[in-house]
Gaussian input, Z-matrix of N, CA and C with variables (Angstrom, degrees):
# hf/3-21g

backbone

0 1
 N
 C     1     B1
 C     2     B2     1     A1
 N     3     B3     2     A2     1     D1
 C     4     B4     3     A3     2     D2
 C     5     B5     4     A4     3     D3
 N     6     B6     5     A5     4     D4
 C     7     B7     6     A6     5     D5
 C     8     B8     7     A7     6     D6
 N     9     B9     8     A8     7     D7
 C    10    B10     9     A9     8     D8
 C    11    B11    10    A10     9     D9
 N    12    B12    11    A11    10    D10
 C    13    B13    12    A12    11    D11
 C    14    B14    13    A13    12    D12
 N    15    B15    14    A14    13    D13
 C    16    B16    15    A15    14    D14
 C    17    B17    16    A16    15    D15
 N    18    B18    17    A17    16    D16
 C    19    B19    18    A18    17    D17
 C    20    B20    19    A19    18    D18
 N    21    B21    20    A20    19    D19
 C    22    B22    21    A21    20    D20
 C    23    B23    22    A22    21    D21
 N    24    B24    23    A23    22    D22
 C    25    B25    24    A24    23    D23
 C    26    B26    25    A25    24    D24
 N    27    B27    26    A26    25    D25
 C    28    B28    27    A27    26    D26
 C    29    B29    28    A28    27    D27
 N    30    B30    29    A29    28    D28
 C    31    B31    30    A30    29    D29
 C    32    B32    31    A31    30    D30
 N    33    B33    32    A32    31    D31
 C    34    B34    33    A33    32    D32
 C    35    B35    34    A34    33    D33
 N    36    B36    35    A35    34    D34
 C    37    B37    36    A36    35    D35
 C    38    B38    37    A37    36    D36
 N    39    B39    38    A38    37    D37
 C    40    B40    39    A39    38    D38
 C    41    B41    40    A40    39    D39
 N    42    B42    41    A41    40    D40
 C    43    B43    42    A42    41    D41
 C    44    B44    43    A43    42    D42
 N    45    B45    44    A44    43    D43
 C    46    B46    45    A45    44    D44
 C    47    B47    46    A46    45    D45
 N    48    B48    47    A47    46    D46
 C    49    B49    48    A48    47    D47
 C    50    B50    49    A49    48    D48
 N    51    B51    50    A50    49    D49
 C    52    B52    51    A51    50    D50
 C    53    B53    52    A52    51    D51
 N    54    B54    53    A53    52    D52
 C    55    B55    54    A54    53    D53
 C    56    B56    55    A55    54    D54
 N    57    B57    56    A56    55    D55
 C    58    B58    57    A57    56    D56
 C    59    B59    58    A58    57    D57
 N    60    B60    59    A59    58    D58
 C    61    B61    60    A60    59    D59
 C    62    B62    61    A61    60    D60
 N    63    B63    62    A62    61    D61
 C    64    B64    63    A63    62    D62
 C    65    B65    64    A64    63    D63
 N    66    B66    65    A65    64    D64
 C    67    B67    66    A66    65    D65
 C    68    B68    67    A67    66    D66
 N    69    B69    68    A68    67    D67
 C    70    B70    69    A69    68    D68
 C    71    B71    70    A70    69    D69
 N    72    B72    71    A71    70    D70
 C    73    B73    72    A72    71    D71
 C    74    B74    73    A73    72    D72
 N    75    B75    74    A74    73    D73
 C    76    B76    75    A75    74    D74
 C    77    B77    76    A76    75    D75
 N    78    B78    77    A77    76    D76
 C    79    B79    78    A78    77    D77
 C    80    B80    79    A79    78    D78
 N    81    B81    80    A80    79    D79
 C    82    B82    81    A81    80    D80
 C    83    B83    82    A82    81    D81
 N    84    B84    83    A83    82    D82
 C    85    B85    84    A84    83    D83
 C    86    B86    85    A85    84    D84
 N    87    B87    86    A86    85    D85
 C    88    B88    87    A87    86    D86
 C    89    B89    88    A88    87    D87
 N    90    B90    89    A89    88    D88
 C    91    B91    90    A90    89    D89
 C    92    B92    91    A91    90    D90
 N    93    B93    92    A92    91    D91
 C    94    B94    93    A93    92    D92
 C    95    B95    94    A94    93    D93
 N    96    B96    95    A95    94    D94
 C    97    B97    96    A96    95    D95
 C    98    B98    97    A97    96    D96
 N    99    B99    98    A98    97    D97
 C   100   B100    99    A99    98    D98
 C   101   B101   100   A100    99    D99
 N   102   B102   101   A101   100   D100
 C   103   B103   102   A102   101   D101
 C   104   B104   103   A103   102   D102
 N   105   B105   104   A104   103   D103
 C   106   B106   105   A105   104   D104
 C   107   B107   106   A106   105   D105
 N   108   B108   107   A107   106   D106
 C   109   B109   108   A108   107   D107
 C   110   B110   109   A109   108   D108
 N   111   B111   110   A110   109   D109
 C   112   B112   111   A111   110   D110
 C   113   B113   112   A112   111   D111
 N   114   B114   113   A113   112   D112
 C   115   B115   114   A114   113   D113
 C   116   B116   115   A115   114   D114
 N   117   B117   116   A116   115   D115
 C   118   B118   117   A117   116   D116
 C   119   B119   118   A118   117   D117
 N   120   B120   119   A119   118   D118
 C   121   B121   120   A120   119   D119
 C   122   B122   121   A121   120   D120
 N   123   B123   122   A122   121   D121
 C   124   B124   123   A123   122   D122
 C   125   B125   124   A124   123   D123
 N   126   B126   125   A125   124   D124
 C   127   B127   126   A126   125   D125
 C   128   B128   127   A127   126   D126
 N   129   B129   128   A128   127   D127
 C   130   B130   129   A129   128   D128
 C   131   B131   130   A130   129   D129
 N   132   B132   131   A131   130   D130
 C   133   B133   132   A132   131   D131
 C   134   B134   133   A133   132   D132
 N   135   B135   134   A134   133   D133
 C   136   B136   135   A135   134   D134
 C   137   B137   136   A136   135   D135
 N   138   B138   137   A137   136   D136
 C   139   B139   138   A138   137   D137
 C   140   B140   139   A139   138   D138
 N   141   B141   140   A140   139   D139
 C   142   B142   141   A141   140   D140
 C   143   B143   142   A142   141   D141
 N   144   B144   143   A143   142   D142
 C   145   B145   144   A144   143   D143
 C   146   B146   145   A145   144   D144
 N   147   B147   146   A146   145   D145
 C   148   B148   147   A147   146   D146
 C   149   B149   148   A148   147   D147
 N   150   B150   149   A149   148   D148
 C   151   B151   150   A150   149   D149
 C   152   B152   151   A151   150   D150
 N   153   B153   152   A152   151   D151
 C   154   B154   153   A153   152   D152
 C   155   B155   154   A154   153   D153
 N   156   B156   155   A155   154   D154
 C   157   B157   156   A156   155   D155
 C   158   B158   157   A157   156   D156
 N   159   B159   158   A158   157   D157
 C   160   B160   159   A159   158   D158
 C   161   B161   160   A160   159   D159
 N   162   B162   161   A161   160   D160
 C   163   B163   162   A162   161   D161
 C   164   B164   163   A163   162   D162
 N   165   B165   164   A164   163   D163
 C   166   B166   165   A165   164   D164
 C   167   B167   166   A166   165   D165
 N   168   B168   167   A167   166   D166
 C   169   B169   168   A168   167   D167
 C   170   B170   169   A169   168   D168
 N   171   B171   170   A170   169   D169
 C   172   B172   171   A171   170   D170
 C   173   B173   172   A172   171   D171
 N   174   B174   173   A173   172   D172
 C   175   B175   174   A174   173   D173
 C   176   B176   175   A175   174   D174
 N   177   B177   176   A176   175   D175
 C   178   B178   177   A177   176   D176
 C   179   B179   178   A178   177   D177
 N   180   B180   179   A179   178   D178
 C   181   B181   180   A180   179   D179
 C   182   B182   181   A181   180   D180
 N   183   B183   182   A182   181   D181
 C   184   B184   183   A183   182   D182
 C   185   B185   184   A184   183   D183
 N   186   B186   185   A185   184   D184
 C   187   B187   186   A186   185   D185
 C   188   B188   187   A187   186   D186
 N   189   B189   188   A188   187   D187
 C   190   B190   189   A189   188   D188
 C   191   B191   190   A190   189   D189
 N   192   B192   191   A191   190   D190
 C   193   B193   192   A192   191   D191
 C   194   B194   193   A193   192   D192
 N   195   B195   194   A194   193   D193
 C   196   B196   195   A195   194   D194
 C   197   B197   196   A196   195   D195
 N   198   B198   197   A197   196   D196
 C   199   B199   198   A198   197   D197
 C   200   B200   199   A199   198   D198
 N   201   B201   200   A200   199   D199
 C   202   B202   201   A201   200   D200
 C   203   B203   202   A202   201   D201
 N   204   B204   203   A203   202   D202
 C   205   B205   204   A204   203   D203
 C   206   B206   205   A205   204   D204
 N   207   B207   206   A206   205   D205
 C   208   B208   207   A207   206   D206
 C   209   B209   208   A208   207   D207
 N   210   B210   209   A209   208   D208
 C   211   B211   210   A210   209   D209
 C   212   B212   211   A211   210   D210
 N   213   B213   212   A212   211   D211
 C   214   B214   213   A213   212   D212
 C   215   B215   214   A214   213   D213
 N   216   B216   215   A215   214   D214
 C   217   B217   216   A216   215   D215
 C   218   B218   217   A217   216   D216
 N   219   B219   218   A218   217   D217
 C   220   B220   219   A219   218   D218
 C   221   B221   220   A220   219   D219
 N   222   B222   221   A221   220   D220
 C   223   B223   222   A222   221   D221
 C   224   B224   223   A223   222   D222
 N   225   B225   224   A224   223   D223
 C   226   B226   225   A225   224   D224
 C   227   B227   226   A226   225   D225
 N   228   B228   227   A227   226   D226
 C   229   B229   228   A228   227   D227
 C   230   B230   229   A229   228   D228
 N   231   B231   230   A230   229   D229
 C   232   B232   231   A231   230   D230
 C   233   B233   232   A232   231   D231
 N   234   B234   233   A233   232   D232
 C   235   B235   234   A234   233   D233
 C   236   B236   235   A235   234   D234
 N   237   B237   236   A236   235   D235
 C   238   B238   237   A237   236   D236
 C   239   B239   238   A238   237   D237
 N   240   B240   239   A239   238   D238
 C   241   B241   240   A240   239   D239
 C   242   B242   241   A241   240   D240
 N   243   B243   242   A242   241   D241
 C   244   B244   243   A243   242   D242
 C   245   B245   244   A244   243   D243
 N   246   B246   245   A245   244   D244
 C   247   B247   246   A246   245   D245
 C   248   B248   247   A247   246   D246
 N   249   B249   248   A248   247   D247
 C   250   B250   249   A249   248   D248
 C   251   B251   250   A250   249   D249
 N   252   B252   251   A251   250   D250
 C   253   B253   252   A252   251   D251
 C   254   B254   253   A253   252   D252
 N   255   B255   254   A254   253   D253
 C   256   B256   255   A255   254   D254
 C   257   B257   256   A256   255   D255
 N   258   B258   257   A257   256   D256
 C   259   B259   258   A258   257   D257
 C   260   B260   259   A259   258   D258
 N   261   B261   260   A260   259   D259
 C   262   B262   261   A261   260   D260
 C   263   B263   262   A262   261   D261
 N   264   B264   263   A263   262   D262
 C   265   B265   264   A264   263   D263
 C   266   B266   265   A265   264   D264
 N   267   B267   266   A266   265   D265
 C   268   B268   267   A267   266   D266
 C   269   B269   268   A268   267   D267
 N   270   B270   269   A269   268   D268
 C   271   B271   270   A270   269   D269
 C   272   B272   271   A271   270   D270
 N   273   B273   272   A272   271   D271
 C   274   B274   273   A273   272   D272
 C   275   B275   274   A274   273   D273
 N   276   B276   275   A275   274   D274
 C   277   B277   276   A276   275   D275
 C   278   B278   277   A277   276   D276
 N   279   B279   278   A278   277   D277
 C   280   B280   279   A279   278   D278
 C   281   B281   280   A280   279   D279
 N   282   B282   281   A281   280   D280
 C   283   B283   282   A282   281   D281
 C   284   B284   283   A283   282   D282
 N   285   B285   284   A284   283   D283
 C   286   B286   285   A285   284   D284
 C   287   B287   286   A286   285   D285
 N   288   B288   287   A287   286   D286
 C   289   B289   288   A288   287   D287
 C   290   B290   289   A289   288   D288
 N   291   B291   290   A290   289   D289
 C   292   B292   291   A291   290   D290
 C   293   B293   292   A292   291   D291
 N   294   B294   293   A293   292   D292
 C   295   B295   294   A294   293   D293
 C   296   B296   295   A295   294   D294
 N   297   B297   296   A296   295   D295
 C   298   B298   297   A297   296   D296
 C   299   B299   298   A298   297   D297
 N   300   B300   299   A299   298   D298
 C   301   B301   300   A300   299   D299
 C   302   B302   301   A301   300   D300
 N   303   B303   302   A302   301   D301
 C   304   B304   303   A303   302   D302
 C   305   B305   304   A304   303   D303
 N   306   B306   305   A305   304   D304
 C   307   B307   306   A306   305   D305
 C   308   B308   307   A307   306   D306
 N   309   B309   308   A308   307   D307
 C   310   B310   309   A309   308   D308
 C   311   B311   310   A310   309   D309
 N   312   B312   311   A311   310   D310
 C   313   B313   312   A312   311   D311
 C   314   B314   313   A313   312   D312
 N   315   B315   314   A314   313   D313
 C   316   B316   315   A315   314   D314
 C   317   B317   316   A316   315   D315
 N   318   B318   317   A317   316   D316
 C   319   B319   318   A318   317   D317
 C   320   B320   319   A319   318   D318
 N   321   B321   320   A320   319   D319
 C   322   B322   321   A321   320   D320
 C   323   B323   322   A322   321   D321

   B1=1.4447
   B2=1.5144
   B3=1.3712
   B4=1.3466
   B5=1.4033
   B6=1.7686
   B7=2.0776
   B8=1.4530
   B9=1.2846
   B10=1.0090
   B11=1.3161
   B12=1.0244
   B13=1.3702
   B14=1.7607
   B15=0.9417
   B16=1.7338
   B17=1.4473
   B18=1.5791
   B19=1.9657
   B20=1.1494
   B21=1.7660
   B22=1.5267
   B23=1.3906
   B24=1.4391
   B25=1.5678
   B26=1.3498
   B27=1.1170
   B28=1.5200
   B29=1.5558
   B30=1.6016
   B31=1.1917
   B32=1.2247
   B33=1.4507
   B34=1.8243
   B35=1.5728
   B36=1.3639
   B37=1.7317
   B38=1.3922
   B39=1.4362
   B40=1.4476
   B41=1.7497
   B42=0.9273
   B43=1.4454
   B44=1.5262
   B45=1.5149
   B46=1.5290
   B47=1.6388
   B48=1.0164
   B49=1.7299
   B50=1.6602
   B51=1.4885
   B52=1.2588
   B53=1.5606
   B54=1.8013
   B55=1.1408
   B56=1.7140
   B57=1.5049
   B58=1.8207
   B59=1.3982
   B60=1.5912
   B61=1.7684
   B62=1.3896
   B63=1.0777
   B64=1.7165
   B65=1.5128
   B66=1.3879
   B67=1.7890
   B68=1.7719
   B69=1.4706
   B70=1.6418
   B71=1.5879
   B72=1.3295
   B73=1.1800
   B74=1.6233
   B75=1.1635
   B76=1.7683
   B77=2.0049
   B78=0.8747
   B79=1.3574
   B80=1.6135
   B81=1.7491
   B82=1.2922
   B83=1.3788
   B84=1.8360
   B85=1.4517
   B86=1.4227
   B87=1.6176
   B88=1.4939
   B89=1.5282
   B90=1.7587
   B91=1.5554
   B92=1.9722
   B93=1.2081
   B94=1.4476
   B95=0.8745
   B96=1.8065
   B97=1.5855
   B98=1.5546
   B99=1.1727
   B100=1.4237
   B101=1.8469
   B102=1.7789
   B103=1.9816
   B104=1.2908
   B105=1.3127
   B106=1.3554
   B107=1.0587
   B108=1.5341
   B109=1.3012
   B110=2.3079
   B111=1.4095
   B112=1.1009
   B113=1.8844
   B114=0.8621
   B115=1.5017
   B116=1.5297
   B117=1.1458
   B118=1.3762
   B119=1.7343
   B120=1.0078
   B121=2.2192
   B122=1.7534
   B123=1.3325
   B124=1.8444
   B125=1.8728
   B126=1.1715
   B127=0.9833
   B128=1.6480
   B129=1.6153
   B130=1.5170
   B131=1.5609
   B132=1.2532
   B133=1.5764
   B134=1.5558
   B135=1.4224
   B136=1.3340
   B137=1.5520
   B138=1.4438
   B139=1.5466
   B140=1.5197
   B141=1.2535
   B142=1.3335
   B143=1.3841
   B144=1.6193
   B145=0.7790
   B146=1.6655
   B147=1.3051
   B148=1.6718
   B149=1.7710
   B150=1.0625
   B151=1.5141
   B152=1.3708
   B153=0.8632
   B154=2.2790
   B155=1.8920
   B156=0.8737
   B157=1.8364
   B158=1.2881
   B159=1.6682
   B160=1.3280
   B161=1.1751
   B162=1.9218
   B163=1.8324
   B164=1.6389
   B165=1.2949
   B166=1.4490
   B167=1.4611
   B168=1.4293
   B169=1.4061
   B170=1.2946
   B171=1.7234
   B172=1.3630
   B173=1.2327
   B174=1.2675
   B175=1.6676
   B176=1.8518
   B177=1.1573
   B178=1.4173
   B179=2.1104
   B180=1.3167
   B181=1.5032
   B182=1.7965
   B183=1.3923
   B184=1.4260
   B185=1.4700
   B186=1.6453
   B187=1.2107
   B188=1.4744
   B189=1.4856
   B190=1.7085
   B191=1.6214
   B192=1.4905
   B193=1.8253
   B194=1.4784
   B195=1.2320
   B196=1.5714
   B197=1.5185
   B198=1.3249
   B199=1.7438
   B200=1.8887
   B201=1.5113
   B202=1.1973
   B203=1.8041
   B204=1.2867
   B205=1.5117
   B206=1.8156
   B207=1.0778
   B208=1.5471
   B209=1.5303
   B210=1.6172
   B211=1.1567
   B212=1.8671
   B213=0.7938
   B214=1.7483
   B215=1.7309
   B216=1.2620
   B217=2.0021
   B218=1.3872
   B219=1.3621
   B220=1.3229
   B221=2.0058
   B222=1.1850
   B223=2.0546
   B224=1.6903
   B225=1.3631
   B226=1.8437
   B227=2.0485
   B228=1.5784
   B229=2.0130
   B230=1.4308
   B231=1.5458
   B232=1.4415
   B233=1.3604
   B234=1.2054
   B235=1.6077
   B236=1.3611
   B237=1.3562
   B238=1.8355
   B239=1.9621
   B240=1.1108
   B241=1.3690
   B242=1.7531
   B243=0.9670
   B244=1.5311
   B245=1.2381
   B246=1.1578
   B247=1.2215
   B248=1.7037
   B249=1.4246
   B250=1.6784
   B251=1.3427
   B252=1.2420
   B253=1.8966
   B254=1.2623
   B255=1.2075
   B256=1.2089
   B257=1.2243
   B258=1.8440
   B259=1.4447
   B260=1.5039
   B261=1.7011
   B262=1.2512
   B263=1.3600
   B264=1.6568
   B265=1.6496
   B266=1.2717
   B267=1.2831
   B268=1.1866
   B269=1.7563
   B270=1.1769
   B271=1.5052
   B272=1.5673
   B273=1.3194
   B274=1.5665
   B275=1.7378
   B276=1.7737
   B277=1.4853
   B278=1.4267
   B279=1.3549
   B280=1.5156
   B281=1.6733
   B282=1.1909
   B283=1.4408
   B284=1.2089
   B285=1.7308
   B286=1.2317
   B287=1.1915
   B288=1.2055
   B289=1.3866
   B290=1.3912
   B291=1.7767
   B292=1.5942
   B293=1.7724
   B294=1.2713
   B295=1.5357
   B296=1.4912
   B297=1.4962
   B298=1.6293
   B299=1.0536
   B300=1.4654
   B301=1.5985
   B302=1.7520
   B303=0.7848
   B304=1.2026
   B305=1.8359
   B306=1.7578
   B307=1.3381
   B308=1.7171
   B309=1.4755
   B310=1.6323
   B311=1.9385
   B312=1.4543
   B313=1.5650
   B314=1.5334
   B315=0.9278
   B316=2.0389
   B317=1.3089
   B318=1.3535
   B319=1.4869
   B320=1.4610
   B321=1.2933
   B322=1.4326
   B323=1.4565
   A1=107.79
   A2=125.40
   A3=122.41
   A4=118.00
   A5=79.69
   A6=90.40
   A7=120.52
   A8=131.34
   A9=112.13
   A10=125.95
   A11=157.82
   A12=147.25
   A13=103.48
   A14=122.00
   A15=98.62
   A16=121.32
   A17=96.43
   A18=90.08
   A19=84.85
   A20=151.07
   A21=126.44
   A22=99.26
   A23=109.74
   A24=106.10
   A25=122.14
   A26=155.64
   A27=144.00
   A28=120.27
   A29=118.00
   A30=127.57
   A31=128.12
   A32=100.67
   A33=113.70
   A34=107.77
   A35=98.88
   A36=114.58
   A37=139.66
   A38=127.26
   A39=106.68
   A40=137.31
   A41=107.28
   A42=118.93
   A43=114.32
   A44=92.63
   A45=77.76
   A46=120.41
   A47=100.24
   A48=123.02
   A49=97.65
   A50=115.29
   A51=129.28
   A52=112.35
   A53=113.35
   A54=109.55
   A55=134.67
   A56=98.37
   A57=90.59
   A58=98.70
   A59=109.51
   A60=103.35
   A61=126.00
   A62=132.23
   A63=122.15
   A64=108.18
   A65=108.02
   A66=96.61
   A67=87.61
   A68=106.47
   A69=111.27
   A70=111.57
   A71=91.04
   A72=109.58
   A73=130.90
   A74=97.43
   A75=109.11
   A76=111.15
   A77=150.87
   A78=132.69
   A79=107.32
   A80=95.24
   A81=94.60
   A82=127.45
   A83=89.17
   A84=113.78
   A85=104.25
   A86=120.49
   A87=115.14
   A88=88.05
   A89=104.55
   A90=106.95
   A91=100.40
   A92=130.02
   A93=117.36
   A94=125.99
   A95=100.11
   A96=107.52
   A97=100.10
   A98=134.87
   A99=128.57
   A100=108.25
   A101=88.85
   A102=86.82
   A103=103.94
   A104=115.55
   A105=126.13
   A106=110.90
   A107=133.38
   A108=130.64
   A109=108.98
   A110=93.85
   A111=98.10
   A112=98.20
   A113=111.75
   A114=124.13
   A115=103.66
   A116=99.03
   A117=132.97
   A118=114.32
   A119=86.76
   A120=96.03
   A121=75.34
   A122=107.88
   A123=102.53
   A124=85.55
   A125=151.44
   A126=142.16
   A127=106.71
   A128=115.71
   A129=120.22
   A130=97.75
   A131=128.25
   A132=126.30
   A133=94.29
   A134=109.98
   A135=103.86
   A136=129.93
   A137=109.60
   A138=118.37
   A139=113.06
   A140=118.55
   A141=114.96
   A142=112.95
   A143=130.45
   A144=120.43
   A145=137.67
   A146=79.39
   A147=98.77
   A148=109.15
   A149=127.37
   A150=146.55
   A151=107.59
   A152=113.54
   A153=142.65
   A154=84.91
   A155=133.85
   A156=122.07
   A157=77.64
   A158=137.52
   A159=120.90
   A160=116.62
   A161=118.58
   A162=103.04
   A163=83.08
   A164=137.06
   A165=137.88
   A166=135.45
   A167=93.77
   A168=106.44
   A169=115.32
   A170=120.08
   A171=111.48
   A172=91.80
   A173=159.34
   A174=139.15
   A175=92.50
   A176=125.45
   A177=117.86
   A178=93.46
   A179=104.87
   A180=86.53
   A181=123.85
   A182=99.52
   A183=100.89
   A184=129.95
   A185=113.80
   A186=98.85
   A187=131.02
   A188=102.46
   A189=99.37
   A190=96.96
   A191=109.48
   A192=112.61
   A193=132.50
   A194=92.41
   A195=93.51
   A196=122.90
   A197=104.04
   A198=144.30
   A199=99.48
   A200=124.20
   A201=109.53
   A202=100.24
   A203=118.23
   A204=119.40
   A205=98.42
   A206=99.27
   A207=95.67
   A208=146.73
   A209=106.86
   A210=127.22
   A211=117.60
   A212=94.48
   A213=116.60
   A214=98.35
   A215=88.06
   A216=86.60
   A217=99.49
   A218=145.59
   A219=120.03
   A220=120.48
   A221=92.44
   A222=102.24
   A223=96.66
   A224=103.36
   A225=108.86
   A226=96.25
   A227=84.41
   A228=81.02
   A229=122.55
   A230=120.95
   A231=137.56
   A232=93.82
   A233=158.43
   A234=147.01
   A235=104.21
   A236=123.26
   A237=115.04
   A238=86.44
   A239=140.09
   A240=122.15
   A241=106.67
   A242=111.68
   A243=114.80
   A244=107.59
   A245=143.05
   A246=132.54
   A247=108.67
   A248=111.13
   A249=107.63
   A250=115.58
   A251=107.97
   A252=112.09
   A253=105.01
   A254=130.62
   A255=125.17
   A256=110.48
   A257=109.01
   A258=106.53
   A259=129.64
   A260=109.92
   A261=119.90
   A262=98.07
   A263=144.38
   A264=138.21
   A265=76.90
   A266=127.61
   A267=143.75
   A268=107.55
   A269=103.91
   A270=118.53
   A271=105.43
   A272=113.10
   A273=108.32
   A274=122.29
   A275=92.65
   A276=93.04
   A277=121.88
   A278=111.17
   A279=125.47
   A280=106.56
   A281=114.20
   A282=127.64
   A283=122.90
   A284=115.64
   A285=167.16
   A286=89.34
   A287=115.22
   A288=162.76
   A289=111.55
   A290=117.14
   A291=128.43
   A292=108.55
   A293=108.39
   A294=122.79
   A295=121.16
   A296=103.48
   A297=88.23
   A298=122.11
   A299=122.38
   A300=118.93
   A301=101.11
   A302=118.63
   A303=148.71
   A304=106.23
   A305=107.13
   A306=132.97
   A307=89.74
   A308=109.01
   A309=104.02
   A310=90.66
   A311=118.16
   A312=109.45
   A313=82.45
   A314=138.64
   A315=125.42
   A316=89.45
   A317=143.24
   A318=122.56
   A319=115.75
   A320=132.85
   A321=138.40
   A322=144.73
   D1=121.33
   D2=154.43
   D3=-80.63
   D4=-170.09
   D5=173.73
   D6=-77.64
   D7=141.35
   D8=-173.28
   D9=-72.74
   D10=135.25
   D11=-177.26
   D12=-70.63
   D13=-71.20
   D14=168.83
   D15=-3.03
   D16=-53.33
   D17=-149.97
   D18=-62.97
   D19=-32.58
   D20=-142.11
   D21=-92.93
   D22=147.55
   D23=174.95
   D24=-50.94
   D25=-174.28
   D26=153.93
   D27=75.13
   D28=-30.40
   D29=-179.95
   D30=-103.55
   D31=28.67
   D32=165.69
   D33=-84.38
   D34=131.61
   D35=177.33
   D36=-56.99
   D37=46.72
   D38=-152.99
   D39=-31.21
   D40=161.87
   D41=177.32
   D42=-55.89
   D43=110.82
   D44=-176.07
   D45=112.33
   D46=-4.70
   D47=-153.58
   D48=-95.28
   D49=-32.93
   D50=178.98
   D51=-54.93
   D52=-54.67
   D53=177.10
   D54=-52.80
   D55=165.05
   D56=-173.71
   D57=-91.41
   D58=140.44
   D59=168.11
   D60=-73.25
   D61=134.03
   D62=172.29
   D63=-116.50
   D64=20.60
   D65=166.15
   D66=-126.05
   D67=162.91
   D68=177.60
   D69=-73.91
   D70=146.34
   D71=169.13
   D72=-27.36
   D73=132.14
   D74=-166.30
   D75=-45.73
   D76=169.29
   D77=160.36
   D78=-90.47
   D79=171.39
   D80=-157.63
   D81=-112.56
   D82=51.75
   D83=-179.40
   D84=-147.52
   D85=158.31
   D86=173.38
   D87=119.50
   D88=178.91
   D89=-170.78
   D90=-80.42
   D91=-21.85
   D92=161.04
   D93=-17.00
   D94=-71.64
   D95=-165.50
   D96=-88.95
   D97=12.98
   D98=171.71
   D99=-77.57
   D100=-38.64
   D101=-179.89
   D102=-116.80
   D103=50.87
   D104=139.20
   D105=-114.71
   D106=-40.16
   D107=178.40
   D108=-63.29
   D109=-28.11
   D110=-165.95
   D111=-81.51
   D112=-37.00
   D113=164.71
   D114=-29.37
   D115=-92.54
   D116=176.71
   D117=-26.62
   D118=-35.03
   D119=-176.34
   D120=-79.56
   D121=-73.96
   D122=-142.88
   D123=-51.66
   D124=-51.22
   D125=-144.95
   D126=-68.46
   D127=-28.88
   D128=178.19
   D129=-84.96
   D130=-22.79
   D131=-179.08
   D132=-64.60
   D133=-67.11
   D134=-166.85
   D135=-48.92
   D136=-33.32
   D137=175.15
   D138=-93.91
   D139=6.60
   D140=151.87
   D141=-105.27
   D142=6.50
   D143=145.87
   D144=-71.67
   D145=-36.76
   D146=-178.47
   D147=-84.10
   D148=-13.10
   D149=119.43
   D150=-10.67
   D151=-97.57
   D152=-166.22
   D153=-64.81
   D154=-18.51
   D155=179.74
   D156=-89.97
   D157=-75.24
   D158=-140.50
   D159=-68.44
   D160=-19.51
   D161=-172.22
   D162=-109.80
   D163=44.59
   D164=112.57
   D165=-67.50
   D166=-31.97
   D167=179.70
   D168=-79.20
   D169=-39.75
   D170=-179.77
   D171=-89.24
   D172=24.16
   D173=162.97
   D174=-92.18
   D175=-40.40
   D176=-170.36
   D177=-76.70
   D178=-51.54
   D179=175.73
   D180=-37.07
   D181=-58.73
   D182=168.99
   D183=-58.01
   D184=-32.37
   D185=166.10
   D186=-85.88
   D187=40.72
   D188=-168.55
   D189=-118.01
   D190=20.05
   D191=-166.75
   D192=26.24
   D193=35.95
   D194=172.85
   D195=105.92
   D196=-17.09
   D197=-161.76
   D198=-79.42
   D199=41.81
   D200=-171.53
   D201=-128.56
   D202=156.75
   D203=-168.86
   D204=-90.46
   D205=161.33
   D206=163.24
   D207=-68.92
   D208=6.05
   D209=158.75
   D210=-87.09
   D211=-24.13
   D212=179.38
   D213=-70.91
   D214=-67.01
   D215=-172.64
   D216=-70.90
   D217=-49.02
   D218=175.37
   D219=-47.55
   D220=-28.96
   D221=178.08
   D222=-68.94
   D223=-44.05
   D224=-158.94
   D225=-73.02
   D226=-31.50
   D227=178.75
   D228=-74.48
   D229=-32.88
   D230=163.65
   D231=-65.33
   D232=-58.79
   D233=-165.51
   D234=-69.14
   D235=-47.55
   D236=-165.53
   D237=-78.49
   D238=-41.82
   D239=-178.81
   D240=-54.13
   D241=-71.21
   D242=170.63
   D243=-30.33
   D244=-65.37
   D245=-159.58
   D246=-82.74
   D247=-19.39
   D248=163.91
   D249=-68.72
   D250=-21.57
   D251=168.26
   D252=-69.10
   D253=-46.66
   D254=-148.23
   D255=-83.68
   D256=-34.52
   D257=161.70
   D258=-63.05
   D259=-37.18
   D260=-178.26
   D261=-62.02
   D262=-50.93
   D263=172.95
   D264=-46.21
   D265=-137.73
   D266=-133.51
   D267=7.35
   D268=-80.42
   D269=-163.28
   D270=-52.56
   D271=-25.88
   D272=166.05
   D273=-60.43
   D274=-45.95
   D275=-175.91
   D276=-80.48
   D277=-16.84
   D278=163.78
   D279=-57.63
   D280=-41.55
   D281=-177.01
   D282=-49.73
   D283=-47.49
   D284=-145.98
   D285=-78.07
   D286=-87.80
   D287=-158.80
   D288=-60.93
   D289=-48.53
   D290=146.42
   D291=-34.65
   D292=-66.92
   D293=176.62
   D294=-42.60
   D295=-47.59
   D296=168.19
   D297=-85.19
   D298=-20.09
   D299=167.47
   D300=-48.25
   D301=-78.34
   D302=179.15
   D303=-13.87
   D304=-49.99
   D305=-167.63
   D306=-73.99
   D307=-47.14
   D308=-141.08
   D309=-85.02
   D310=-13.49
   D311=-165.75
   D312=-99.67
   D313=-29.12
   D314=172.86
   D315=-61.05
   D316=-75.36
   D317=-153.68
   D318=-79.55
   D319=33.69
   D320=138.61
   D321=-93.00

């Protein structure tokens, strides 16, 4: 099971978003790329939020010396998975995102 993409701000799917395009890509100016770019920020806000909760969570895990019930480490095991998603998204969309930089300065 991953993270859901819902829960993060920015990473809700629009309508429509499913289909395949068959005309080229929109240009990369105008209000489009304003709420995609704007997308795109809240969507890295949100998983660096959820980032900064999870290495809160393991600094208080660790500072509890070991001293935790078995309802605690099952909560502390659902939080460090979550937050390995959240890092693993990130670094994908950073990835992504390298790539189209990457795409849009070759075709100039």
């Amino acid at each position: 099971m991953s993270l859901p993409i819902g829960s993060v701000p920015g990473l809700e799917q629009p309508a429509g978003a499913a289909r395949v395009r068959s005309s080229p890509a929109p240009p990369a100016s105008g209000p489009d790329a304003v709420e995609r770019r704007d997308r795109f920020q809240n969507a890295l806000h949100g998983l660096g939020h959820e980032i900064d909760h999870g290495e809160k969570m393991v600094r208080r895990a660790l500072s509890a010396g070991g001293h935790m019930g078995a309802g605690d480490l099952i909560a502390l095991q659902a939080g460090i998975y979550r937050y390995s998603e959240a890092v693993d998204l990130t670094a994908k969309l950073v990835d992504r995102a390298g790539q189209a930089v990457r795409t849009t300065l070759r075709g100039q």
